[in-house]
ZADO-1210 file (C-alpha; in nm, 4 decimals, padded with zeros to 6 digits):
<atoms>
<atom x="-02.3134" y="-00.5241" z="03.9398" code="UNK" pos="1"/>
<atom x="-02.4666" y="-00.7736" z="03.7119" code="UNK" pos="2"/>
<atom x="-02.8083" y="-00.7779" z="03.5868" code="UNK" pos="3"/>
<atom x="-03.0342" y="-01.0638" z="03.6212" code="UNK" pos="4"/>
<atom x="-03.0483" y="-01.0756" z="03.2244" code="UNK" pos="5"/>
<atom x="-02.6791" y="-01.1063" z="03.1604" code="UNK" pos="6"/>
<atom x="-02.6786" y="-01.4945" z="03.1076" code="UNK" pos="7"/>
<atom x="-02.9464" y="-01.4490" z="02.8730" code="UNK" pos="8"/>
<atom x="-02.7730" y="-01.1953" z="02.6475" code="UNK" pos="9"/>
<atom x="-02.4923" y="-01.3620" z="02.6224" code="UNK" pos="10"/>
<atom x="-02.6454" y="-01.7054" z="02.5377" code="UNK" pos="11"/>
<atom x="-02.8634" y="-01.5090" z="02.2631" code="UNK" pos="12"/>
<atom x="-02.5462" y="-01.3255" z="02.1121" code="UNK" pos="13"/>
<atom x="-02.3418" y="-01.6552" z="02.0771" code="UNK" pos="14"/>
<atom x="-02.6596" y="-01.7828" z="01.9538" code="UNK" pos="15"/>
<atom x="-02.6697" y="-01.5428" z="01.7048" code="UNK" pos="16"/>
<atom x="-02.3339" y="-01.5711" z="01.5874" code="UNK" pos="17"/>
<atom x="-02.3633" y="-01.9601" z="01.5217" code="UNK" pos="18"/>
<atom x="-02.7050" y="-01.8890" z="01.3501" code="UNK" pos="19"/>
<atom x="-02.4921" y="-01.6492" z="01.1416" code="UNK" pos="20"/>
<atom x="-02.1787" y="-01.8419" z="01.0536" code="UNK" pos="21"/>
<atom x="-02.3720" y="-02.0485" z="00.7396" code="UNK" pos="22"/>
<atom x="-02.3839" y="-01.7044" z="00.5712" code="UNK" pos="23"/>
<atom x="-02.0317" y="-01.5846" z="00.6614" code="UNK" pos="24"/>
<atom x="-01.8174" y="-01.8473" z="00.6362" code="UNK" pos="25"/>
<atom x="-01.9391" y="-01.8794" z="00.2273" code="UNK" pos="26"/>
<atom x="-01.9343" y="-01.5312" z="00.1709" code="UNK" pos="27"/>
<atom x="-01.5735" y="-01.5453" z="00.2940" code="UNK" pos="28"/>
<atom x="-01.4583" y="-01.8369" z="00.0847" code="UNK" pos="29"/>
<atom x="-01.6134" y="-01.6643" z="-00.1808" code="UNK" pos="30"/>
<atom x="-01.4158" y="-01.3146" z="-00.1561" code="UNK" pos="31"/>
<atom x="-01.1058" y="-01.4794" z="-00.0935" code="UNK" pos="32"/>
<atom x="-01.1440" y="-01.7088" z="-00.3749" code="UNK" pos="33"/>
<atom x="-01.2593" y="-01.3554" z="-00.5855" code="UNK" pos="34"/>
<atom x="-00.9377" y="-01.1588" z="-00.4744" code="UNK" pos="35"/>
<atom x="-00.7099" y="-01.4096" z="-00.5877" code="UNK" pos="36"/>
<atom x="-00.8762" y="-01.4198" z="-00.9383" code="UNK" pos="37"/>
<atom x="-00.8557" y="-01.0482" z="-00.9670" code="UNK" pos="38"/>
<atom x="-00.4666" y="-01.0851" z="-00.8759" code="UNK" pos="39"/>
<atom x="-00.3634" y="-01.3369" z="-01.1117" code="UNK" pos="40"/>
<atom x="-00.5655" y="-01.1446" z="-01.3546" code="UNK" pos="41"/>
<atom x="-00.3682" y="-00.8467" z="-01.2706" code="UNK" pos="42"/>
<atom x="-00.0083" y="-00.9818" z="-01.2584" code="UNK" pos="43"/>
<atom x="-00.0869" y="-01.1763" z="-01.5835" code="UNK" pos="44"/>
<atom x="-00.1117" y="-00.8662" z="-01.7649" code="UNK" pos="45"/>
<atom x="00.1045" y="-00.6249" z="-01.5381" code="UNK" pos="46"/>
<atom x="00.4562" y="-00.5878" z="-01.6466" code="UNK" pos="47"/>
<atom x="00.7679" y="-00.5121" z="-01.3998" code="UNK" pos="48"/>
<atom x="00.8302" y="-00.1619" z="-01.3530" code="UNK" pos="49"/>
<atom x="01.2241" y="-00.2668" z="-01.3176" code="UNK" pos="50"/>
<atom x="01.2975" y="-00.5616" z="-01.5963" code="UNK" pos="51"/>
<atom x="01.0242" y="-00.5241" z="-01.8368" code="UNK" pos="52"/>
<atom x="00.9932" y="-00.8748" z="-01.8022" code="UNK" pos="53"/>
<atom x="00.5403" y="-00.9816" z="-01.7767" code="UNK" pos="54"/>
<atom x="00.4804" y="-01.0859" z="-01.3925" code="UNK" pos="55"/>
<atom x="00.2287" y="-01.4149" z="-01.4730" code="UNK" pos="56"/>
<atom x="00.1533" y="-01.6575" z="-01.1850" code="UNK" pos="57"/>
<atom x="00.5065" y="-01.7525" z="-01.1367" code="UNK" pos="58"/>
<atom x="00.5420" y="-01.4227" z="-00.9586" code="UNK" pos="59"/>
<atom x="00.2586" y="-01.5065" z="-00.7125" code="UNK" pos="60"/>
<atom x="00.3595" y="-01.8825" z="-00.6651" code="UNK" pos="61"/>
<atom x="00.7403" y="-01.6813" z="-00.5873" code="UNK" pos="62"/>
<atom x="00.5124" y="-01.4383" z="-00.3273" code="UNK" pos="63"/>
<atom x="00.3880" y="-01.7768" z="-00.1613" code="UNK" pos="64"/>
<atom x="00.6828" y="-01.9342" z="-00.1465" code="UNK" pos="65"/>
<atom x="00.8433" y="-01.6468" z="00.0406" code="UNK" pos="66"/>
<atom x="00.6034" y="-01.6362" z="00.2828" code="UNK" pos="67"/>
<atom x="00.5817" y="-01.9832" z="00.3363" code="UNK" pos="68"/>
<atom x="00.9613" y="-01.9409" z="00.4452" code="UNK" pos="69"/>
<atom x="00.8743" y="-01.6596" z="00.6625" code="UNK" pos="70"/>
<atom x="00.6265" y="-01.8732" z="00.8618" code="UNK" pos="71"/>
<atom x="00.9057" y="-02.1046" z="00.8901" code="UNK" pos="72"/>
<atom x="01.1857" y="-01.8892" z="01.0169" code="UNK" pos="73"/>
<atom x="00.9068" y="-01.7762" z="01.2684" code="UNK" pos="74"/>
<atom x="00.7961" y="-02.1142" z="01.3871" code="UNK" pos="75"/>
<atom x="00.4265" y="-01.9776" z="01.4170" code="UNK" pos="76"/>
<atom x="00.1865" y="-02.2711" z="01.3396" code="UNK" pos="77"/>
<atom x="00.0611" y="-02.2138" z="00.9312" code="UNK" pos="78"/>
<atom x="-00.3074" y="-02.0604" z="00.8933" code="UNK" pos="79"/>
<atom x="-00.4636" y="-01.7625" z="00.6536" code="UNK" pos="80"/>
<atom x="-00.4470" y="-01.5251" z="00.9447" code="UNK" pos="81"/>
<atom x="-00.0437" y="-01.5551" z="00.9705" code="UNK" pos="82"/>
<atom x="00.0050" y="-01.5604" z="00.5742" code="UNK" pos="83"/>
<atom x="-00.1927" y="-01.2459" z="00.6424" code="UNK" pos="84"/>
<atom x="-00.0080" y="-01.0966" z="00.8865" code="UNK" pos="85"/>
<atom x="00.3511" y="-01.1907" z="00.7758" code="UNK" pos="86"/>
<atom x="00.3028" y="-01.1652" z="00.3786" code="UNK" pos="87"/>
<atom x="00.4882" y="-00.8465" z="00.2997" code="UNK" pos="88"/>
<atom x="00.4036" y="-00.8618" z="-00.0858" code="UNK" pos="89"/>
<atom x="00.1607" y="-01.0372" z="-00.3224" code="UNK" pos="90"/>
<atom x="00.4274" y="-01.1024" z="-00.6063" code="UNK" pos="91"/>
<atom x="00.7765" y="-01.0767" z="-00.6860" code="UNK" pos="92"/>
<atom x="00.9170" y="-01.0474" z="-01.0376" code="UNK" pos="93"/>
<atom x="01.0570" y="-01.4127" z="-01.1051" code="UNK" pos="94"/>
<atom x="01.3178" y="-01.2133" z="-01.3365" code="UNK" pos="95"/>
<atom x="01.5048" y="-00.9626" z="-01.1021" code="UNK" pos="96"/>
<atom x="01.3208" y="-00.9841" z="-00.7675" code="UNK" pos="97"/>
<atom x="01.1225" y="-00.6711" z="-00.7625" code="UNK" pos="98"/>
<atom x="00.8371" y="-00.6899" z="-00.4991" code="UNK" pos="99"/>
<atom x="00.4491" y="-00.5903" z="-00.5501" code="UNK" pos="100"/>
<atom x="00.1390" y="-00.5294" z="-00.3461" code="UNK" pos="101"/>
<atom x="-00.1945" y="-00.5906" z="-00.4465" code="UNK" pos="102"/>
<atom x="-00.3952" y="-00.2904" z="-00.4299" code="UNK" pos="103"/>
<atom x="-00.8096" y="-00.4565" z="-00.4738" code="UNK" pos="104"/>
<atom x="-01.0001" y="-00.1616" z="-00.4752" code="UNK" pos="105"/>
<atom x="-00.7452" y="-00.0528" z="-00.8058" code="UNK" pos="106"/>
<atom x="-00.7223" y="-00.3829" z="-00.9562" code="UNK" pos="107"/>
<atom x="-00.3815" y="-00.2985" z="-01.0023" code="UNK" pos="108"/>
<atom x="-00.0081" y="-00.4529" z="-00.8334" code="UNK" pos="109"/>
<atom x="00.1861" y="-00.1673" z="-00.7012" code="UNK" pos="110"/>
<atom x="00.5568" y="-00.1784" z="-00.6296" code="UNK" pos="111"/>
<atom x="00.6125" y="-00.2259" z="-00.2566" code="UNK" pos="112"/>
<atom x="00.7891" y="00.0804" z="-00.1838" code="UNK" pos="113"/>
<atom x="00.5367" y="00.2970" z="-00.4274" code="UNK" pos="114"/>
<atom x="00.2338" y="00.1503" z="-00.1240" code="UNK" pos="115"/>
<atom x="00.4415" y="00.2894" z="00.1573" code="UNK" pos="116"/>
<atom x="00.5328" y="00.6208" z="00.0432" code="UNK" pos="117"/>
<atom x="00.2129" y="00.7904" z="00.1747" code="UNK" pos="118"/>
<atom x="00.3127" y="00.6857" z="00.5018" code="UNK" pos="119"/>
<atom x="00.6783" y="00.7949" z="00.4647" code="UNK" pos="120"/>
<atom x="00.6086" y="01.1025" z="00.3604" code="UNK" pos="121"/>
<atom x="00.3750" y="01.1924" z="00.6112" code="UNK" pos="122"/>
<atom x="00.5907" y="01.0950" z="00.9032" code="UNK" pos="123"/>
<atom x="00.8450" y="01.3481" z="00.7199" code="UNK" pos="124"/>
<atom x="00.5882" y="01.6233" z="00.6850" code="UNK" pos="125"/>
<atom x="00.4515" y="01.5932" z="01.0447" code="UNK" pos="126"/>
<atom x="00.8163" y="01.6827" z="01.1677" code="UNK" pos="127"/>
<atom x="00.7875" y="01.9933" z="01.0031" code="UNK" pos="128"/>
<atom x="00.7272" y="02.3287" z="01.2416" code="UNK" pos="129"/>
<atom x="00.3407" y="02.4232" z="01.2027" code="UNK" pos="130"/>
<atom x="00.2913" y="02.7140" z="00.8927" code="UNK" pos="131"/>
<atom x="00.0642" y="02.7644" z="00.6211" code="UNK" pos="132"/>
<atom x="00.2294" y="02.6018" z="00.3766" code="UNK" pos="133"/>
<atom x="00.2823" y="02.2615" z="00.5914" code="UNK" pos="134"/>
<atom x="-00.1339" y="02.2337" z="00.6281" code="UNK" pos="135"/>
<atom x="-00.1501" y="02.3501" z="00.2558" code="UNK" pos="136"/>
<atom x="00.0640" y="01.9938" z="00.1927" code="UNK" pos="137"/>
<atom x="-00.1703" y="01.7690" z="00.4047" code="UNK" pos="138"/>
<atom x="-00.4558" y="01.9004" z="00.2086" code="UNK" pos="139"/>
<atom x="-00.2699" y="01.8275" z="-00.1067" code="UNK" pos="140"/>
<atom x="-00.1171" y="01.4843" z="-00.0486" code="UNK" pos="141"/>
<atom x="-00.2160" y="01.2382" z="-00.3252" code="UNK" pos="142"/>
<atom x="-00.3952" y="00.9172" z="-00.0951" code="UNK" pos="143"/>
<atom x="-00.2080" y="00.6874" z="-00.3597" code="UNK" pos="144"/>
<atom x="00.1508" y="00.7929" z="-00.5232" code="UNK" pos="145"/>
<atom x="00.1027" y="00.9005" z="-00.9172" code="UNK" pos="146"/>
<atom x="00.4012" y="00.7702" z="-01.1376" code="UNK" pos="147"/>
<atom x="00.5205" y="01.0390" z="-01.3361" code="UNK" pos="148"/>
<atom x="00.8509" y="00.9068" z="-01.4817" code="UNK" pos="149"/>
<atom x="01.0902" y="00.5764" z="-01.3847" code="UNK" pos="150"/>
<atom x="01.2410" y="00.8204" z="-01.1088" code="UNK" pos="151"/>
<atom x="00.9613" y="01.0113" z="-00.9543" code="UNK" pos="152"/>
<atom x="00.6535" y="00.9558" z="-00.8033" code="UNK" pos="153"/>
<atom x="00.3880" y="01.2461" z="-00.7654" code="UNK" pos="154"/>
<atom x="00.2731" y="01.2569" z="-00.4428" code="UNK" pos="155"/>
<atom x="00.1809" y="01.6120" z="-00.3567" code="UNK" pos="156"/>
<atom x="-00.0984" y="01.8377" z="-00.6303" code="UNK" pos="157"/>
<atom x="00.0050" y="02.1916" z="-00.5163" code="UNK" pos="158"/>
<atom x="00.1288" y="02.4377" z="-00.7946" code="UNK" pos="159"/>
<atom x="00.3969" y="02.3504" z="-00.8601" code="UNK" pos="160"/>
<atom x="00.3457" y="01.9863" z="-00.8268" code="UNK" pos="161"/>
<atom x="00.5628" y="01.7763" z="-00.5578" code="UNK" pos="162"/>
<atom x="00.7520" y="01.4903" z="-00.6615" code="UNK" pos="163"/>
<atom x="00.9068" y="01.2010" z="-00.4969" code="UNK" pos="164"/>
<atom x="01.1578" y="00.9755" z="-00.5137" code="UNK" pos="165"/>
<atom x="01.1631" y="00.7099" z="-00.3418" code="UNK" pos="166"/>
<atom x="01.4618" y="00.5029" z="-00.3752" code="UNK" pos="167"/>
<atom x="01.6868" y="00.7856" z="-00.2391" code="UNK" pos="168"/>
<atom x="01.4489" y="01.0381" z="-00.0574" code="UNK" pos="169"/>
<atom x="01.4585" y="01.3189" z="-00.2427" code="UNK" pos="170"/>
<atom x="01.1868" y="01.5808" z="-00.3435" code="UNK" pos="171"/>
<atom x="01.1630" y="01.8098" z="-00.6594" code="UNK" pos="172"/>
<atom x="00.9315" y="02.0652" z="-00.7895" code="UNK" pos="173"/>
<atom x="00.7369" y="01.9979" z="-01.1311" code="UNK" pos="174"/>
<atom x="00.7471" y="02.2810" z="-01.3397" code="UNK" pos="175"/>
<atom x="00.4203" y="02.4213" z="-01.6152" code="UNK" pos="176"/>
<atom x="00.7353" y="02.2897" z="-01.9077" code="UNK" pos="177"/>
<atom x="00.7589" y="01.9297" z="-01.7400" code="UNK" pos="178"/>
<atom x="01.1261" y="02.0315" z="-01.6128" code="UNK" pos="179"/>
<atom x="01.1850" y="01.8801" z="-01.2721" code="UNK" pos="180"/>
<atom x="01.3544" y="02.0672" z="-01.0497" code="UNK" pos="181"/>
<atom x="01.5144" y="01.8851" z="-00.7644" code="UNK" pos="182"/>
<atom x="01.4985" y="02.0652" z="-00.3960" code="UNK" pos="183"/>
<atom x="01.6263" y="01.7832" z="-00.1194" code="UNK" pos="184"/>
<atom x="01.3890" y="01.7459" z="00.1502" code="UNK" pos="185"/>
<atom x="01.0458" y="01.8542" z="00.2631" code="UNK" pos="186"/>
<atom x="01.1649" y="02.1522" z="00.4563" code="UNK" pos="187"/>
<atom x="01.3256" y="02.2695" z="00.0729" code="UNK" pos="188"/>
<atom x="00.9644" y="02.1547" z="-00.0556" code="UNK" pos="189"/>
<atom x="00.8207" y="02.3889" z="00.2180" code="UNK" pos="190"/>
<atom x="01.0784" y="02.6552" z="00.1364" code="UNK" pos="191"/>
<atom x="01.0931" y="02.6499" z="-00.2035" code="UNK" pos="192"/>
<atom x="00.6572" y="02.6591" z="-00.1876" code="UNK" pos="193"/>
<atom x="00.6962" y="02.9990" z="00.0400" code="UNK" pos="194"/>
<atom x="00.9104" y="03.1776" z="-00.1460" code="UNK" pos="195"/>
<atom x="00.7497" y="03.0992" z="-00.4582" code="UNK" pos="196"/>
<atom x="00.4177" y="03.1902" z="-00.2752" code="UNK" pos="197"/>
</atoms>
């Protein structure tokens, strides 16, 4: 049933919002125009992680062009809201290819694979059969992968610590000496934590 007031809440809401767009559509411009400072500032002084090799703006004007091809090979009509939603990286080592994400509230460019290991590893854990241990793991998980060494990744802080690796899958067990003790996959992390327990 509609109220007698309807037409005149809507007409004061889209008021509203064009009253409103003089202030938003700067501030926008503005933190767009901010975040890309901060990542050229950041891939101007980060180095790859793979090659050694400083990323600079190349590796961003690389990022752009790949996504500009992505566009393409989708035939969706160019705009910041499809860069946005089909940009899988914000730049790519001109030297030997290795991908980066942007990480703003870090300052920092983070390799691709190092921003989706939370969610890997939590779609691994949540497999898991329900115990102790497995709820002492969610409380422990790191929010944002810790490198520890070209290889690992620390992801969970129990005691021992959990490592990661990422390229192959694997878990291992940091031990007080800094020895890393490799035990395959979470249900050996969940294991290896019980017995140890």
């Amino acid at each position: 049933m509609k109220s007698k007031h309807e037409p005149v809440l809507i007409a004061l809401v889209f008021i509203g919002i064009l009253l409103a767009m003089p202030i938003i559509l700067p501030c926008m411009v503005v933190s767009d125009a901010r975040r890309k400072r901060r990542l050229r500032r950041c891939a101007r002084t980060t180095v790859c992680e793979e090659c050694g090799q400083l990323l600079g703006d190349a590796s961003i004007e690389l990022s752009n062009l790949e996504c500009q091809k992505s566009i393409e090979k989708l035939n969706i009509k160019p705009s910041r809201v499809n860069h946005r939603r089909v940009r899988q990286n914000d730049a790519i080592c001109p030297n030997c290819k290795a991908e980066y994400r942007f990480v703003p509230k870090r300052s920092e460019l983070l390799r691709v694979w190092e921003c989706d290991v939370g969610t890997i590893i939590d779609h691994q854990r949540r497999d898991l059969p329900d115990s102790p241990t497995k709820r002492a793991l969610r409380a422990a998980v790191l929010k944002t992968p810790q490198r520890y060494d070209s290889r690992w990744l620390l992801v969970y802080e129990t005691s021992p610590k959990v490592l990661y690796d990422p390229k192959t899958g694997d878990y291992a067990l940091l031990g007080l000496g800094g020895q890393v003790t490799e035990v395959g996959d979470v249900a050996g992390v969940v294991s290896t934590l019980e017995e140890l327990a």
